[in-house]
Backbone bond lengths (Angstrom), bond angles and torsions (degrees), N, CA, C in turn:
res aa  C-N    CA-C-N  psi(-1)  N-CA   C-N-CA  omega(-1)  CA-C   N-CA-C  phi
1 X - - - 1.450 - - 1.523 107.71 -
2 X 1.266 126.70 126.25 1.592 140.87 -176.68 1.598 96.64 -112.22
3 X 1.319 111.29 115.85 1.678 125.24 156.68 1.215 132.51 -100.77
4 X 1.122 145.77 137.05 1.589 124.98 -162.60 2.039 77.49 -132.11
5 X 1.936 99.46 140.13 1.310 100.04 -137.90 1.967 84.37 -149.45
6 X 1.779 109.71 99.15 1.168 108.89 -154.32 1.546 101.20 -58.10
7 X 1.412 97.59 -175.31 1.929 101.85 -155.43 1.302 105.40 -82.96
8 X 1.869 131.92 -16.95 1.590 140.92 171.39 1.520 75.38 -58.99
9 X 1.339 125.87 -106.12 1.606 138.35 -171.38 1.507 109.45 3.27
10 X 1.569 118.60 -67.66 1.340 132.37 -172.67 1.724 101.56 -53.34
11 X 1.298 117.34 -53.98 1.317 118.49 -162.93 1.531 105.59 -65.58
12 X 1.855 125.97 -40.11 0.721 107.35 -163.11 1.487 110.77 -93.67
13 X 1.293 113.95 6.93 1.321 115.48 170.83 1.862 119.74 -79.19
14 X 1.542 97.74 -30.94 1.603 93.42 159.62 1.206 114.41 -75.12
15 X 1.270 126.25 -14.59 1.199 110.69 179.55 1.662 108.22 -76.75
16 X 1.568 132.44 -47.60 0.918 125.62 176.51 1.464 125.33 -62.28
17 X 1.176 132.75 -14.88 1.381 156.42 169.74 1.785 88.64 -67.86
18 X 1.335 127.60 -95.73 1.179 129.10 171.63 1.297 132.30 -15.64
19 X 1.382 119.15 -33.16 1.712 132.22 -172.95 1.537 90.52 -111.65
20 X 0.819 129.21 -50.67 1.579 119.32 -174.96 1.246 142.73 -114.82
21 X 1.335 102.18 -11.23 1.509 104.00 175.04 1.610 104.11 -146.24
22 X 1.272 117.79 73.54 1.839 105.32 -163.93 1.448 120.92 -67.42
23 X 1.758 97.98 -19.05 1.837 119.13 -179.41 1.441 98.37 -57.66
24 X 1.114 124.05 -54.79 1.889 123.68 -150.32 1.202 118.46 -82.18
25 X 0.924 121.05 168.72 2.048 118.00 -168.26 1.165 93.68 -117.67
26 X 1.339 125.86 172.70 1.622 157.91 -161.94 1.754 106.63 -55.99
27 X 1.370 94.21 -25.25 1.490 105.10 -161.53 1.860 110.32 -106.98
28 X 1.289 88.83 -26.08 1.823 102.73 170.62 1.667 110.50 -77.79
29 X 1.372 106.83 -26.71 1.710 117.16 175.70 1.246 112.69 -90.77
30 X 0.733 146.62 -38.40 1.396 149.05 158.87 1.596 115.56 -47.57
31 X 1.131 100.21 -65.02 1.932 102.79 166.61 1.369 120.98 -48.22
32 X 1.762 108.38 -46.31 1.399 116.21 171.60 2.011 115.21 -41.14
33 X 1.780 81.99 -65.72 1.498 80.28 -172.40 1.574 125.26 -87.05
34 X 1.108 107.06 5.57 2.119 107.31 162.92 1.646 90.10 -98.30
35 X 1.320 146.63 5.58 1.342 130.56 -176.46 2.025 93.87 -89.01
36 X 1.608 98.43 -54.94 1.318 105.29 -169.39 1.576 101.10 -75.75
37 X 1.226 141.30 -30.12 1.609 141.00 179.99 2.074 91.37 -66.33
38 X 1.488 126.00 -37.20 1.233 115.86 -165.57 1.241 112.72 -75.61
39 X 1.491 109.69 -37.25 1.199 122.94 173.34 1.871 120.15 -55.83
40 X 1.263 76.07 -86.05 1.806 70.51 165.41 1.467 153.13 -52.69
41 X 1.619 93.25 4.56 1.341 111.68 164.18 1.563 123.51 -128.66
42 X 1.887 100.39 29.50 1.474 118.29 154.16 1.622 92.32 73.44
43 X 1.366 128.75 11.65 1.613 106.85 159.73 1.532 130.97 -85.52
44 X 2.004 101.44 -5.48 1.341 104.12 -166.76 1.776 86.83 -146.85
45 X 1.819 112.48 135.42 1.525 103.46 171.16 1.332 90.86 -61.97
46 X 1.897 90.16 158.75 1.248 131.47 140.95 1.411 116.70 -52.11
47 X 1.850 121.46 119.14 1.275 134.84 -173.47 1.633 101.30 -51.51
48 X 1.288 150.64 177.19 1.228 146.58 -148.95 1.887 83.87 -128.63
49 X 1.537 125.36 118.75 0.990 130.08 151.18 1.592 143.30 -18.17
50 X 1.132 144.35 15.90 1.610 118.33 173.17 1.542 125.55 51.78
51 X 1.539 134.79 109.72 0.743 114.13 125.55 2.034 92.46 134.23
52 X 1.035 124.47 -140.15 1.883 119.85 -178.24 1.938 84.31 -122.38
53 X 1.354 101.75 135.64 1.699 122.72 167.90 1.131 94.80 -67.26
54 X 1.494 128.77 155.73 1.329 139.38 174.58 1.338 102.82 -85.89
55 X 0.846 145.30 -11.46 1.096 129.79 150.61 1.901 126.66 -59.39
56 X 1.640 118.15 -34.52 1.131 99.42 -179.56 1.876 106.53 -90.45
57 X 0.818 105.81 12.40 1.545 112.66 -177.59 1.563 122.23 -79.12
58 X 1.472 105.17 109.53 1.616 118.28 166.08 1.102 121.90 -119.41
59 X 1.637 111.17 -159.10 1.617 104.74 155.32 1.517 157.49 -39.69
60 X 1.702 90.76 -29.47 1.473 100.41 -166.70 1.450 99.75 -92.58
61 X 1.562 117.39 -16.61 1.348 107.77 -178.36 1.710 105.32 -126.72
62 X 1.371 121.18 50.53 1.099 142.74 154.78 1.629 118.76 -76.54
63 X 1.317 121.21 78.47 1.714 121.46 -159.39 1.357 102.55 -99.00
């Protein structure tokens, strides 16, 4: 897939690459942020959390 991505867009995507993620390339940021913009606007579930729900959490599994 080829996007052509006006030059405000371009800039501020190095910029977010730069401040937050300096490891990932053009193409890892972009996915990042239409993954979390899709999500949060109910076009894509939410990835499934990590870890015990607070709800099943007591004593015995207090670590």
């Amino acid at each position: 897939m080829s996007t052509y991505l006006p030059q405000d867009l371009q800039d501020a995507l190095e910029r977010f690459i730069a401040r937050k993620h300096g490891t990932i390339n053009k193409t890892e940021a972009i996915a990042m942020i239409l993954r979390d913009w899709l999500v949060k606007n109910g076009y894509l579930p939410a990835e499934p959390e990590e870890g015990t729900p607070p709800e099943e959490l007591n004593a015995t599994n207090d670590d």
